[in-house]
N, C-alpha and C positions, 0 to 999 in steps of 0.2 A: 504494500500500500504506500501514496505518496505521504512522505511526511508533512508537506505543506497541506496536501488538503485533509488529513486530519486535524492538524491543528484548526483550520477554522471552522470542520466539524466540530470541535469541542468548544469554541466560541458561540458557534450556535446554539448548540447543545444548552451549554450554559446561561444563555442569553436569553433563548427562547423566542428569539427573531432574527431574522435576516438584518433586517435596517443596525438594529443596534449592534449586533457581532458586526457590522461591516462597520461602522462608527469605531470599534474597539483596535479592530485591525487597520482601521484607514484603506479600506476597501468600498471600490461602491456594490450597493445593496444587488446588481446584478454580477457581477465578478462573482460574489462568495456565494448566491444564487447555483453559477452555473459550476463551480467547485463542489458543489455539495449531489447536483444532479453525474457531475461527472464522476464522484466516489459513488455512488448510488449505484450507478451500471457498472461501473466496476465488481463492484461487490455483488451485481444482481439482485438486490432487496429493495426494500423502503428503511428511511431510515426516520423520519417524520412526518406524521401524522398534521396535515396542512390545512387550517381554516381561521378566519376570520381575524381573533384573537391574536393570535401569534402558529407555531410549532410544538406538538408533542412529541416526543420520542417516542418510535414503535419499540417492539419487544426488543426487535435486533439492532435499533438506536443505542437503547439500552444497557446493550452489552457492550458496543462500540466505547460508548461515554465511558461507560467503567474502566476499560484498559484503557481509555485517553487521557481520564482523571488521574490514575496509577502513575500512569508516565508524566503527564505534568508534577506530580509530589514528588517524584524523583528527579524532574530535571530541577526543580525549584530548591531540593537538597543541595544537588549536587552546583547549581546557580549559588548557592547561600555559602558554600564552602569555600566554593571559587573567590567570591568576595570577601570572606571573611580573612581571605590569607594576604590581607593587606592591611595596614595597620592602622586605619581608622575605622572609627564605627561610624555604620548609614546601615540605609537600605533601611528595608520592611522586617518588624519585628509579631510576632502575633503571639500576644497571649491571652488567655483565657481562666475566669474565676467565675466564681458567683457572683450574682447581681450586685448583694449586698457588699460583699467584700469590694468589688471593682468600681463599685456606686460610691462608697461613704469611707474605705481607707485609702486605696490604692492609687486610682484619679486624680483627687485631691494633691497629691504628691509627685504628679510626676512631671511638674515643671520642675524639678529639681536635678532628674533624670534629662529633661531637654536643654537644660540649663550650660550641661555638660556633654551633648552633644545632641547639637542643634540638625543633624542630616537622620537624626533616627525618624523614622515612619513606624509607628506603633498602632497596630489593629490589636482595638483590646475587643474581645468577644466574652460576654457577659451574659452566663445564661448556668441553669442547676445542671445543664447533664454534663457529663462526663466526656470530652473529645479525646476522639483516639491519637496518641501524640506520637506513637509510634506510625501510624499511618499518614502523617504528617498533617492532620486536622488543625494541630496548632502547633506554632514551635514548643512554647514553653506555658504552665499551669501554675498556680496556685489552688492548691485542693484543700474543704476541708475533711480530707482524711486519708492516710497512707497509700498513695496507687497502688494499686495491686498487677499493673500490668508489665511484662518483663521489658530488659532494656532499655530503663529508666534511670537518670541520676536523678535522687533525690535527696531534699533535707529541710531537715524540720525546721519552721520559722517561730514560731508560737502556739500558744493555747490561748483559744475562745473560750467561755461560758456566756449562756443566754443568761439574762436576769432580768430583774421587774424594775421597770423606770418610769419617774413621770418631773413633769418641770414643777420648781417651787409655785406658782402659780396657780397649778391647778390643787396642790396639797394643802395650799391655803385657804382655798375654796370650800373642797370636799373632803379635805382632811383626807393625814395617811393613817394606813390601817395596821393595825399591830398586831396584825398575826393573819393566816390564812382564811378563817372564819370571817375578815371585814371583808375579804375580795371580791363576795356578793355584792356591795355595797357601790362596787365601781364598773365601770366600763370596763372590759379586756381587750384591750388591741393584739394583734396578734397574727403570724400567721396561720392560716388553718391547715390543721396536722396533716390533711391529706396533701399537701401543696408541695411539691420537691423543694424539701430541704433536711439539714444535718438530722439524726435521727435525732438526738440529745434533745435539740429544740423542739420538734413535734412530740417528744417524750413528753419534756414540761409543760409546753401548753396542754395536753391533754388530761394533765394531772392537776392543772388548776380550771381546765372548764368542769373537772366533775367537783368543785363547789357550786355549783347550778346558778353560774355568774348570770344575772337579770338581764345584761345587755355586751355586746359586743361587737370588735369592727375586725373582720379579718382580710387581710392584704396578700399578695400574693409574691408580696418582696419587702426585706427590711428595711428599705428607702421608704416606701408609704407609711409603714409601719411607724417609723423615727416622724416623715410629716407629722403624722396624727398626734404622736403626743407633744411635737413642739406646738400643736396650734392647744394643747388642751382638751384635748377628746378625751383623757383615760389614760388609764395605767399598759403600759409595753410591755410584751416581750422583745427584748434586742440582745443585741451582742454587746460584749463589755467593751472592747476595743475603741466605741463610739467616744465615751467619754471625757476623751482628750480633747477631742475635736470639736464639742459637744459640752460643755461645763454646766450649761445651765440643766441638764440630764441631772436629778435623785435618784439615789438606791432607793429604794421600799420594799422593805423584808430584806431583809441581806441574807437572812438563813435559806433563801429560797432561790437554788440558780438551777442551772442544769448538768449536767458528768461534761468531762474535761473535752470538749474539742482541738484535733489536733491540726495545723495547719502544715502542710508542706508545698514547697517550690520543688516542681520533678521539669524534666526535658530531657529527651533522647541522648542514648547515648550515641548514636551518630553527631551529635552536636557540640560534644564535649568541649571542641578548640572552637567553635561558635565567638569571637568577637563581641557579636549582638547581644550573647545569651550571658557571657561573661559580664557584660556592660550592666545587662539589667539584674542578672542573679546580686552583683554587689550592691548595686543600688537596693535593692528591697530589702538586703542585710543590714546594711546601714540606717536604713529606717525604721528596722526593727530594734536594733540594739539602742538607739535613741529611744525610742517606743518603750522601751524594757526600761531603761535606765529611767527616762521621767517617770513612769509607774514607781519602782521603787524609790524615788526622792519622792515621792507625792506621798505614799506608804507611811513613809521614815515621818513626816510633816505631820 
């Protein structure tokens, strides 16, 4: 098969139109038209499903894409190696956490990381599942909890616990409750146990909705979740991490958190001499150990 006109099968592919894969490629929309009809007889099949809308993949598209995708994660390796063996850092970095994590600590912080080099391109992908990083879905992760998948460097950055928060304002109003037995008395913010996230956090919530809480708002990320109690709705379940960032945030109930979450940064071990990976693995160290150290001066205080 022609390697050119696979590739702009997989622009298609990916695109899902003619016009815009030929906008990607600087192709016009008839060019990569008739590259696609001429992989087409080539192959003898269909390879898209053709109406109105855009392009479907047929069965045997489908499989096309798949070894196209394959081969792109590996020229894009072997593209990222290439460049990495020169001694600055650029290029497209891609990682991926949880919402709340990449929402409310990570983000926040990484003009710090551009600060120090200005040519990185960083695709942060923010979402609960699990991308496979061996299959090159993303360079590099923050999880929270030990990957279990082989050919992985990893290491451990911190521990999370969920716990119960609300601003001075609203405890002035409706008063805090001293002990489990008031938490009927309040709103529970929260997200709802069924909702992908760490199991620790759906553990807790679960175990404070069976006090038969009167009212509740459940979200489906710690970011709405953190809204809601800075506008005053109610008492939180969040992560502890917030509170640096976050001051106006109260404990309520201290005796009440959730089991130890653990956080790690993994990336393949094909990436190990990675430049990009190196750049940001230290950067997330260094603002962990900042992180660590004001928690324990705040402690000590």
């Amino acid at each position: 098969m022609d390697w050119d006109k696979l590739r702009i099968f997989h622009a298609v592919a990916d695109a899902g139109s003619l016009t815009h894969a030929g906008e990607a490629l600087h192709l016009s929309q008839s060019a990569v038209s008739r590259q696609i009809r001429a992989l087409e007889e080539s192959l003898n099949t269909t390879l898209f499903h053709r109406h109105a809308r855009g392009l479907i993949l047929t069965e045997q598209g489908e499989l096309l894409f798949d070894a196209t995708s394959s081969m792109n994660r590996r020229l894009e390796t072997a593209s990222a190696r290439i460049r990495d063996s020169e001694d600055e850092v650029f290029g497209e970095l891609r990682v991926t956490t949880t919402t709340g994590f990449g929402t409310l600590w990570l983000a926040p912080r990484l003009g710090k990381l551009y600060e120090k080099y200005p040519d990185l391109k960083i695709d942060l992908m923010l979402e609960e599942r699990v991308l496979d990083l061996p299959m090159r879905e993303a360079d590099v992760a923050i999880r929270m909890k030990e990957p279990s998948q082989a050919d992985l460097i990893r290491r451990r950055l911190m521990s999370v616990r969920m716990r119960l928060y609300a601003t001075a304002d609203y405890l002035a109003t409706w008063g805090s409750p001293s002990g489990l037995e008031d938490i009927p008395e309040h709103r529970l913010i929260s997200q709802n146990p069924s909702t992908a996230q760490v199991a620790a956090g759906a553990t807790l919530v679960q175990s404070l909705l069976a006090q038969d809480i009167r009212s509740t708002l459940t979200v489906n990320n710690y970011y709405g979740v953190l809204q809601a109690v800075l506008f005053n709705l109610g008492i939180g379940v969040l992560p502890d991490y917030l509170t640096e960032d976050f001051p106006n945030l109260v404990r309520v109930l201290p005796e009440v958190e959730s089991s130890e979450v653990p956080v790690f940064l993994a990336y393949p071990e094909e990436l190990r001499h990675s430049k990009r990976i190196a750049a940001f693995r230290d950067f997330v160290m260094e603002e962990i150990i900042a992180y660590r150290k004001r928690r324990v001066d705040d402690t000590a205080t």
